[in-house]
C-alpha positions as CSV (number, residue, x, y, z in Angstrom):
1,X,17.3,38.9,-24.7
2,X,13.9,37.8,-23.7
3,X,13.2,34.3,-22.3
4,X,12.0,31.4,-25.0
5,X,8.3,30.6,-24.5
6,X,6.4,28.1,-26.4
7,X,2.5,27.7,-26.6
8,X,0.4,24.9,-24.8
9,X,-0.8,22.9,-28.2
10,X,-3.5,21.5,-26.6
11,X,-7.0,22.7,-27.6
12,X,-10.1,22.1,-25.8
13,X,-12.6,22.8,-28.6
14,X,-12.4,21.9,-32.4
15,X,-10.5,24.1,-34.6
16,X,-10.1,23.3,-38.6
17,X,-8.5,21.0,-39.8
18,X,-5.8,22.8,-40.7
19,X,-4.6,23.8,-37.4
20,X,-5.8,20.3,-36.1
21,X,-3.4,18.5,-38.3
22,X,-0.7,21.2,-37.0
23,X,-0.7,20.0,-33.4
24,X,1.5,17.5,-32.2
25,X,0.3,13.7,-32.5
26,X,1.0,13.8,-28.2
27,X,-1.2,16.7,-27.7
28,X,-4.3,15.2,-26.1
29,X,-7.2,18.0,-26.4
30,X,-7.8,19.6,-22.9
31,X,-11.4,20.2,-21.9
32,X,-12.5,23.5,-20.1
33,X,-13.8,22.9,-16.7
34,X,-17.0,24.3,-15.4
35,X,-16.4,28.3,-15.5
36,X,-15.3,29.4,-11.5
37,X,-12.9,31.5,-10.6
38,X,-10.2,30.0,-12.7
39,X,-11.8,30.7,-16.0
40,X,-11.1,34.7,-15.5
41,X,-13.9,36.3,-17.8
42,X,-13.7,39.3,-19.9
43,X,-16.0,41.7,-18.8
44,X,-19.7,42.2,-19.7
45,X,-20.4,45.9,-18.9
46,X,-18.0,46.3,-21.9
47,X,-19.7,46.3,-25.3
48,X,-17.9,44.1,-28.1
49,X,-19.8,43.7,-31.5
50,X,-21.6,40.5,-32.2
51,X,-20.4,37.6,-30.3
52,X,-16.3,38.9,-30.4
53,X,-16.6,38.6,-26.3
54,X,-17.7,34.9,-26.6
55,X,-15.1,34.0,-29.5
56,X,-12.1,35.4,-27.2
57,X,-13.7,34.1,-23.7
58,X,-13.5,30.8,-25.9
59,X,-9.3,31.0,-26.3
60,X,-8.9,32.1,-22.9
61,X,-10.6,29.3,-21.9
62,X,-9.1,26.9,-24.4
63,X,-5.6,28.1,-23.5
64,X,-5.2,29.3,-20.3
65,X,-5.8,28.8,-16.7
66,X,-9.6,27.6,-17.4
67,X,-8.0,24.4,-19.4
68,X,-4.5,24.4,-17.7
69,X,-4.7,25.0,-14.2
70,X,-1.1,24.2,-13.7
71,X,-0.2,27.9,-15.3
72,X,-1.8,29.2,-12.2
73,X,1.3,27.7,-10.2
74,X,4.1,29.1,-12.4
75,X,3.8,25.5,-14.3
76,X,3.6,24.3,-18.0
77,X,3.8,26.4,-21.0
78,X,2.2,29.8,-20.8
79,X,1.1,30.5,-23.9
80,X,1.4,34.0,-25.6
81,X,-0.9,37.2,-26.8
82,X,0.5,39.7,-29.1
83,X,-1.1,43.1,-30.3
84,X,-0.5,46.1,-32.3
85,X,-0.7,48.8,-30.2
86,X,-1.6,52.5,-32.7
87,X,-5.2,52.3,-33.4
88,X,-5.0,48.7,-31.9
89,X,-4.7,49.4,-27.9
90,X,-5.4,52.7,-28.0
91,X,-7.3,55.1,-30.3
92,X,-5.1,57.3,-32.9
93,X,-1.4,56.7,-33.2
94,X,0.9,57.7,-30.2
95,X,3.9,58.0,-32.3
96,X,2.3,60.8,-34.4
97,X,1.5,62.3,-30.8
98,X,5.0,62.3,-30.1
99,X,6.3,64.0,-33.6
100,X,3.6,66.4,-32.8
101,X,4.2,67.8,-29.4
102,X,8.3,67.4,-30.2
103,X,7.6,69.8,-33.2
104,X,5.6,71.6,-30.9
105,X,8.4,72.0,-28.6
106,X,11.7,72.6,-30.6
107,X,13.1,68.9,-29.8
108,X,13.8,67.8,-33.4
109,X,18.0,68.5,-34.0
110,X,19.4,69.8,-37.3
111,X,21.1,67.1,-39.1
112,X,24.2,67.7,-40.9
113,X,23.0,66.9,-43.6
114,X,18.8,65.6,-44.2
115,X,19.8,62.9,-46.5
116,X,22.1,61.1,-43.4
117,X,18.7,60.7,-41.7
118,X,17.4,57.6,-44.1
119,X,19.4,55.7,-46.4
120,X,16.1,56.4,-49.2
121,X,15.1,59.9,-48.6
122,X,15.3,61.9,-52.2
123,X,17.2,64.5,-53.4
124,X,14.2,66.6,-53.5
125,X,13.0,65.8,-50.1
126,X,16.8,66.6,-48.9
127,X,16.7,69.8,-51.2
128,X,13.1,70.8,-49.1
129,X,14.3,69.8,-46.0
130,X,17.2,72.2,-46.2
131,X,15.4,74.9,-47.9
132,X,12.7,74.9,-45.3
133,X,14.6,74.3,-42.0
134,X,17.4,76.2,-42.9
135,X,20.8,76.2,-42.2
136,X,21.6,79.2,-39.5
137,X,20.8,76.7,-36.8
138,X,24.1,74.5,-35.6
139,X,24.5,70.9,-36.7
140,X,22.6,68.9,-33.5
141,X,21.1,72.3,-31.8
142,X,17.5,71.9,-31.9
143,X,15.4,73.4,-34.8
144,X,12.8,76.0,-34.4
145,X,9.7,74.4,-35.6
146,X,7.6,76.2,-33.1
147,X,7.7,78.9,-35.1
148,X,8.6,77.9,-38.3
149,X,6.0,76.7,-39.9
150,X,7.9,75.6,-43.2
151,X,10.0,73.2,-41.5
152,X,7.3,71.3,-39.5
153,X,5.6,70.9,-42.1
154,X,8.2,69.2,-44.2
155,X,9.0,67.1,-41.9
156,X,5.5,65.9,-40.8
157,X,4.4,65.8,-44.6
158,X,7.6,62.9,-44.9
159,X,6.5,61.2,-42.0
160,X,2.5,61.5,-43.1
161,X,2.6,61.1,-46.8
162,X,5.7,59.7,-48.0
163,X,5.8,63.1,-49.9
164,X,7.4,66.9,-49.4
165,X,5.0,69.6,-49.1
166,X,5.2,70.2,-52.3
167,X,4.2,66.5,-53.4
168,X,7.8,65.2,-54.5
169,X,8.6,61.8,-53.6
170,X,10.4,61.7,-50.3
171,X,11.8,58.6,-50.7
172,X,13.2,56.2,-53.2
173,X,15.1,53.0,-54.1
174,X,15.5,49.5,-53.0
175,X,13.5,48.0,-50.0
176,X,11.4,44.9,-49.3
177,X,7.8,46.5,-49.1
178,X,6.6,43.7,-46.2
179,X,10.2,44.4,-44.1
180,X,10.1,48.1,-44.0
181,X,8.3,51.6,-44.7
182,X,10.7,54.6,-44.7
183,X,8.6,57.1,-43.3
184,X,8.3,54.8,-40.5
185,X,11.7,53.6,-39.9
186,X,12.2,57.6,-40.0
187,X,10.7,58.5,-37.0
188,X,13.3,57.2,-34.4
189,X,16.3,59.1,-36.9
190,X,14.5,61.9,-36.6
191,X,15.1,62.0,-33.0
192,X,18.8,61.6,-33.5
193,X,21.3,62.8,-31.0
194,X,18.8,62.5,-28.1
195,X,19.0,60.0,-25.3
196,X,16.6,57.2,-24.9
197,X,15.3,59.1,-21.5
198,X,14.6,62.0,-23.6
199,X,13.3,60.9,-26.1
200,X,11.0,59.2,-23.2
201,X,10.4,62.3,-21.5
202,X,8.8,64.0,-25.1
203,X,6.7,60.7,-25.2
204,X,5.4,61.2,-21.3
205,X,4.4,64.8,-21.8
206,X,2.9,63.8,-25.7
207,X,0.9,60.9,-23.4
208,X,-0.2,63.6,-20.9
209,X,-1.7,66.3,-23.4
210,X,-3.2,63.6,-25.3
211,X,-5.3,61.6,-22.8
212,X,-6.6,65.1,-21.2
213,X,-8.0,66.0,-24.8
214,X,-11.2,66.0,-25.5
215,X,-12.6,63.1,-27.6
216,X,-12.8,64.4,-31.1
217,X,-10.5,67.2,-30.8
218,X,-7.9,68.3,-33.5
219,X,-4.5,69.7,-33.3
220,X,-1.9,71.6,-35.2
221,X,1.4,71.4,-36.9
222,X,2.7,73.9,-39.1
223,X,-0.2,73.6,-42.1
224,X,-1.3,70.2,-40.5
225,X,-4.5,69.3,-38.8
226,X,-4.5,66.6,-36.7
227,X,-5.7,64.1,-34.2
228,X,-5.1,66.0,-30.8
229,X,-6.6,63.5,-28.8
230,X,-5.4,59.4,-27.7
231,X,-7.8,57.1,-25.7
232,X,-6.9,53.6,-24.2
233,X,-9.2,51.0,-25.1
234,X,-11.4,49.9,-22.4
235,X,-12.2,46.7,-24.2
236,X,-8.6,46.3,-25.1
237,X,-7.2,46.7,-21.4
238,X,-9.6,44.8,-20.2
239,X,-9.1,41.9,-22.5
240,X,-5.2,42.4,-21.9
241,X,-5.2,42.0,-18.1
242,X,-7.6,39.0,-18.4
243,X,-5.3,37.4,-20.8
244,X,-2.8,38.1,-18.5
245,X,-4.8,36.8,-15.1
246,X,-5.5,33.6,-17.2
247,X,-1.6,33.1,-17.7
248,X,-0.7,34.0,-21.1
249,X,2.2,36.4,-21.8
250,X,1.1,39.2,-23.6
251,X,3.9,41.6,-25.5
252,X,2.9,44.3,-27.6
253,X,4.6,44.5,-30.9
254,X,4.8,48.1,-32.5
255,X,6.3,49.4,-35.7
256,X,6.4,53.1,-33.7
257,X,9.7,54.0,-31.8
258,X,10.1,51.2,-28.9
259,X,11.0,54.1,-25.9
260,X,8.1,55.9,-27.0
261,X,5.7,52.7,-26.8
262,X,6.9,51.3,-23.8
263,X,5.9,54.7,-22.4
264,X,1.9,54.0,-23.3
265,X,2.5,50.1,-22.5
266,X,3.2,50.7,-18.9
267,X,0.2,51.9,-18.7
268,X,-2.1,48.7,-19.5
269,X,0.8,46.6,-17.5
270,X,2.9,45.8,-19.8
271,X,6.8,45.8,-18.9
272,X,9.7,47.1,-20.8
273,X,10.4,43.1,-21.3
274,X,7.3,42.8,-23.0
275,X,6.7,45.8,-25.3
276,X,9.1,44.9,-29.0
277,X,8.9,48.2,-31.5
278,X,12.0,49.6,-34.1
279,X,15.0,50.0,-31.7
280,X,17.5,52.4,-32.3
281,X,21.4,51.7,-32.0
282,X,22.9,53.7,-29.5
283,X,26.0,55.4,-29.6
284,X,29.2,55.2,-27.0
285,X,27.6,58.1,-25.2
286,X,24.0,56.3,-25.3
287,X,22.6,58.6,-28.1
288,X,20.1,57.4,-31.1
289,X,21.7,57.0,-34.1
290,X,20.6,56.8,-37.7
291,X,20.6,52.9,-37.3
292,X,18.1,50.4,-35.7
293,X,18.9,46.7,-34.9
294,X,18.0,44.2,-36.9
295,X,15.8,40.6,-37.2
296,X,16.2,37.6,-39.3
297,X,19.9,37.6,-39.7
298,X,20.3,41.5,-40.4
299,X,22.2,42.8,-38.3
300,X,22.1,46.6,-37.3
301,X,20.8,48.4,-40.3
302,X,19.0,52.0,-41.6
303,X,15.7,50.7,-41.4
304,X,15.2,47.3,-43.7
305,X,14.0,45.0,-41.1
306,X,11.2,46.8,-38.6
307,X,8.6,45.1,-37.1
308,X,6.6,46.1,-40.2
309,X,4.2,43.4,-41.8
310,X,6.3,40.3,-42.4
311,X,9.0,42.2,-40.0
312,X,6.4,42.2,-37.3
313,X,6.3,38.1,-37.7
314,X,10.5,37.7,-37.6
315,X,10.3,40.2,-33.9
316,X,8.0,37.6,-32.4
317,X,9.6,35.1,-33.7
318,X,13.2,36.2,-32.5
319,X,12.2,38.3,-29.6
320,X,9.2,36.5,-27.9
321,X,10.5,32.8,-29.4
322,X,14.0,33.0,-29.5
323,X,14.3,31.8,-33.2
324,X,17.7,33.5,-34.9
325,X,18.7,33.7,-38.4
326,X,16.7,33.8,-41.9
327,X,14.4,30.8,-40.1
328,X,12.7,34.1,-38.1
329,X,10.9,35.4,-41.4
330,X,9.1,31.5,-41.8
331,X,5.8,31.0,-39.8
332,X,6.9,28.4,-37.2
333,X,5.1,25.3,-36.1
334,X,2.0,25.2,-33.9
335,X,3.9,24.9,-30.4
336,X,6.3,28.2,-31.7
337,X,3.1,30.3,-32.8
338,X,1.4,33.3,-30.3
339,X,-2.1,32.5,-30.0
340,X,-4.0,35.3,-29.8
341,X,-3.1,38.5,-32.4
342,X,-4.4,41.8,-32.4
343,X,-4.1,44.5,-35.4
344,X,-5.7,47.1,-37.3
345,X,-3.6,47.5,-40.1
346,X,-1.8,45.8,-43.5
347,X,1.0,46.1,-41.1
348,X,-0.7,43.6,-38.7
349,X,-1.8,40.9,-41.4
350,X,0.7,38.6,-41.2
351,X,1.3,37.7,-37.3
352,X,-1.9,38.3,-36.4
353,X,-2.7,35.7,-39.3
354,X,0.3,33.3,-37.2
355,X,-2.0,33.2,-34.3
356,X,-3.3,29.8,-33.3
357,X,-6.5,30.7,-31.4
358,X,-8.1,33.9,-32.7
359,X,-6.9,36.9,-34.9
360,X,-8.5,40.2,-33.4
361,X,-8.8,42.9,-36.2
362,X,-10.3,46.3,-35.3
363,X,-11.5,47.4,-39.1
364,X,-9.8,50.6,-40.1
365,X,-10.9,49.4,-44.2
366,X,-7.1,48.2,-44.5
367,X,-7.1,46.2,-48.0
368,X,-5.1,43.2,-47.0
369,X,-6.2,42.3,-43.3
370,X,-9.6,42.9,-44.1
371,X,-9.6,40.7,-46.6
372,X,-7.8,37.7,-44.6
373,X,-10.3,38.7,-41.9
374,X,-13.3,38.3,-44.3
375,X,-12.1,35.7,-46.0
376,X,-12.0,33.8,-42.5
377,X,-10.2,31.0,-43.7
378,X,-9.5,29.0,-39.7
379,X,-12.6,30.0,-38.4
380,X,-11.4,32.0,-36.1
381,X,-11.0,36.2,-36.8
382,X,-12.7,38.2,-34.9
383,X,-13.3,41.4,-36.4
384,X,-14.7,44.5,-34.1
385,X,-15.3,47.9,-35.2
386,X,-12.9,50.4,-33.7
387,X,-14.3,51.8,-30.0
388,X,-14.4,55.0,-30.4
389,X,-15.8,57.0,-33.6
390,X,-15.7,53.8,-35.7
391,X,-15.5,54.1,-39.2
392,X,-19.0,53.9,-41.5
393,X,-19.0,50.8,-44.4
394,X,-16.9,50.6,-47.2
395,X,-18.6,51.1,-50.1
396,X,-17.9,48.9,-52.7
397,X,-15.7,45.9,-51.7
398,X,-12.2,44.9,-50.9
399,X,-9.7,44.5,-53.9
400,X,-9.0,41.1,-52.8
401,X,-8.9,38.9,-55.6
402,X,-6.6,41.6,-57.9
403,X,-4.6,44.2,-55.9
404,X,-5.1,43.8,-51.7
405,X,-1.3,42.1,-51.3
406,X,1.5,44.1,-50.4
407,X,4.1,42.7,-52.5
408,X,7.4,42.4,-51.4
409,X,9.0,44.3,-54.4
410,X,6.4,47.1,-54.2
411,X,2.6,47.6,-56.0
412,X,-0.6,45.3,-54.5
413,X,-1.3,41.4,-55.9
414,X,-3.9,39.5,-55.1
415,X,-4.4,38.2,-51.7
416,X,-3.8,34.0,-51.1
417,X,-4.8,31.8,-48.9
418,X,-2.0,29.2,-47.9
419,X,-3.2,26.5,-50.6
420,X,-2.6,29.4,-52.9
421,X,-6.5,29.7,-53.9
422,X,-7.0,33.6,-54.3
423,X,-8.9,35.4,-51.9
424,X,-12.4,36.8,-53.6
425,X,-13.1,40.5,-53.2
426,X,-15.4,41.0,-50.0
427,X,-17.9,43.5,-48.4
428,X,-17.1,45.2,-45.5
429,X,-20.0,43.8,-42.9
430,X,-18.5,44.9,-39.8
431,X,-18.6,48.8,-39.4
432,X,-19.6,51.4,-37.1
433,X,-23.2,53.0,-37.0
C-alpha cells in the first residue's frame, strides 16, 4: 500500500473562484520568492507551444520548493503530479509494443478455452479465436503466431478494434463505459499463465526494439501495420524530473498492463511505488490470472474497475490518497486532489480535470478532453501539440454540446461543466504544422 499524501492548499497566485472558495479558510496564499536556485526551472532549449512552459513554471512555483522551502528538508506536504503515460510520456503506446513483439515471439499461451480470457468477449470472437489459432497446440503452451498469421491477427484486431477480423463484435454485455474498456482490461489476460518477470522481460526487449527504431517507422503483425517505433518525451522528462527536484511526488497512472509500464517508468525515474496501471491477481505459484484487482470497493474482478477514465480518478484516489470504498469514485476536496495532470486521451479527462494547478493535455483530437481543455473552464489547461509528428487541425469542431461525453451506460452526451451548463462545440486551435 502506498503512503497517504495530501497537497499543500496554499496558492501563491490567483486561481478562480471556484478553486479559491475550495481551499481551506486557514490556507494563507504563499508568495513565490525571487526565482534562485530553489525555484528549479523547466528547461528553455526545449520548445513547448505558446506560453505552456510559463503556465507550468507557474505551478511549480506556486506549489513547490519555490513557495515552500520547507519541502526541500523532507518537511510539509509534498504535493503530487500525475500523468498518463501512452502518447502522454512517450510517443505511441508501449503496451501495443509489447502485444506486438510477444506476437512476434510466440509468448501469447493457448487458453482453454478464448471465452475464459474476458468475462464479455462474444461468441463470435470465441468462435474466431478458435478457428484461427487452432487447437493442436496444448492448453498453456505457447501459440505460434510467428507464423500464423490468422491468429495474430485475431488477436490484435480484439485488442485494436473491439472487432474479429472479420468485423464481428468482440465483445458484449454489461459494463460501466467510464470504469472499463474490454479490449483493454484484455491485454494483461492475454498474458495469462506467465509470471510478472516474464511478462517484464517481453516488455524490456519490446522497449529495446522500439527506442532503436527509426522515427516514423512501421511494423508488422499478421495483416497489421503498425507503429514500430516509441520515443520518450524530452519535454515530458524534463518537466517530470523538475516536478520532482521542486518536491512534488509524481506517479504515473496507466490503463496498460502495470509490469509492462513500470518497465518504461524506470526509465524517467519513476519507481515501482510510483507507477499505478491494471494489476493482475496472481496465482499461488505467482502466475497472471484472468482477474485484476479492484478500486472503489470492488474487490478482485475481470476487468470492471481499471484505471480507465473515471477508474483512473478512484486509483489516485485509493492508491496515491489512501481513500477506500465507493468515496474513491467522488472528486475529493482541494487538500486530497493531485495538482498537476497529464493526458492525451477521453481516458485522461477526468483526473486530469481533478487537478488543482494545471491540466496538461497533449491533443490527439479526443472528443471529450478536448472539449474540457477548450472549454477551459479554471483557467488553467494547458494544451500542447504532441512532440513528435503532431497531428494537423481538426476540421470542423468538437461534438461538445451533443455527443463528446462518454456515458456511463455506453453512447456519447453532451459534455458539462460542474454547474451543469453544457459545454459548446469548439475548434481545435492548438495543432501541429
Amino acid at each position: 500500500m502506498r503512503i497517504r499524501h495530501t497537497l499543500a492548499p496554499a496558492l501563491a497566485l490567483a486561481v478562480t473562484a471556484t478553486l479559491a472558495a475550495a481551499v481551506p479558510a486557514t490556507a494563507a496564499p504563499a508568495t513565490p520568492t525571487a526565482r534562485h536556485a530553489s525555484c528549479p526551472q523547466l528547461s528553455k532549449s526545449l520548445k513547448w507551444y505558446g506560453t505552456n512552459r510559463d503556465k507550468l513554471q507557474r505551478t511549480i512555483d506556486e506549489r513547490g520548493v519555490c513557495s515552500h522551502p520547507e519541502l526541500a528538508h523532507g518537511h510539509g506536504q509534498r504535493p503530487v503530479a500525475a500523468f498518463d503515460w501512452d502518447n502522454t510520456i512517450t510517443k505511441n503506446d508501449v503496451t501495443d509494443a509489447t502485444l506486438v513483439w510477444s506476437l512476434q515471439h510466440d509468448k501469447i499461451l493457448r487458453p482453454a478455452r478464448w471465452r475464459d480470457t474476458s468475462k464479455w468477449l462474444t461468441p463470435a470472437a470465441d468462435r474466431a479465436l478458435t478457428k484461427a489459432c487452432g487447437t493442436d497446440v496444448p492448453v498453456g503452451a505457447p501459440l505460434n503466431t510467428s507464423t500464423n498469421t490468422a491468429c495474430a491477427d485475431e488477436i490484435f484486431s480484439i485488442r485494436d478494434e473491439a472487432k474479429t477480423h472479420g468485423g464481428a463484435e468482440a465483445f458484449a454485455g454489461t459494463w460501466n463505459h467510464r470504469r472499463t474498456v474490454p479490449q483493454y482490461a484484455w491485454i494483461p489476460q492475454l498474458f495469462a499463465g506467465h509470471t510478472v518477470a516474464e511478462l517484464s522481460s517481453y516488455a524490456a526487449a519490446a522497449r529495446k526494439r522500439a527506442l532503436a527504431a527509426p522515427i516514423g517507422s512501421e511494423d508488422k503483425v499478421g495483416s497489421h501495420t503498425v507503429p514500430g517505433y516509441v520515443r520518450y518525451y524530452d519535454q515530458q522528462r524534463d518537466l517530470v524530473s523538475t516536478l520532482r527536484r521542486a518536491g512534488f511526488d509524481v506517479y504515473i497512472v496507466s490503463a496498460g498492463s502495470e509490469p509492462v509500464t513500470e518497465v518504461w517508468s524506470k526509465g524517467i525515474g519513476i519507481d515501482k511505488k510510483h507507477t499505478v496501471a491494471i494489476r493482475s491477481v496472481l496465482d499461488k505459484h505467482g502466475r497472471i490470472t484472468y482477474e485484476n484487482q479492484g478500486c472503489g470497493g470492488i474487490g478482485d474482478n475481470k476487468g470492471e474497475a481499471i484505471p480507465y477514465v473515471d477508474g483512473k480518478r478512484c486509483w489516485v484516489n485509493q492508491e496515491i490518497f489512501g481513500i477506500k470504498g465507493a468515496k474513491a469514485w467522488q472528486q475529493q476536496d482541494f487538500g486530497h486532489r493531485i495538482a498537476v495532470g497529464g493526458g492525451d486521451a477521453d481516458t485522461d479527462v477526468t483526473f486530469v480535470g481533478d487537478a488543482t494547478g494545471a491540466h496538461l493535455v497533449l491533443n490527439r483530437n479526443k472528443n471529450e478532453v478536448m472539449c474540457r481543455a477548450y472549454d477551459n473552464a479554471d483557467g488553467r489547461w494547458v494544451v500542447n501539440p504532441m512532440f513528435i509528428e503532431p497531428l494537423p487541425r481538426k476540421s470542423g469542431t468538437y461534438p461538445c454540446s451533443t455527443a463528446a461525453n462518454i456515458e456511463p451506460e455506453g453512447g456519447f452526451g453532451p459534455v458539462r461543466r460542474a454547474d451543469g451548463s453544457v459545454v459548446p462545440d469548439q475548434r481545435d486551435s492548438v495543432y501541429g504544422g
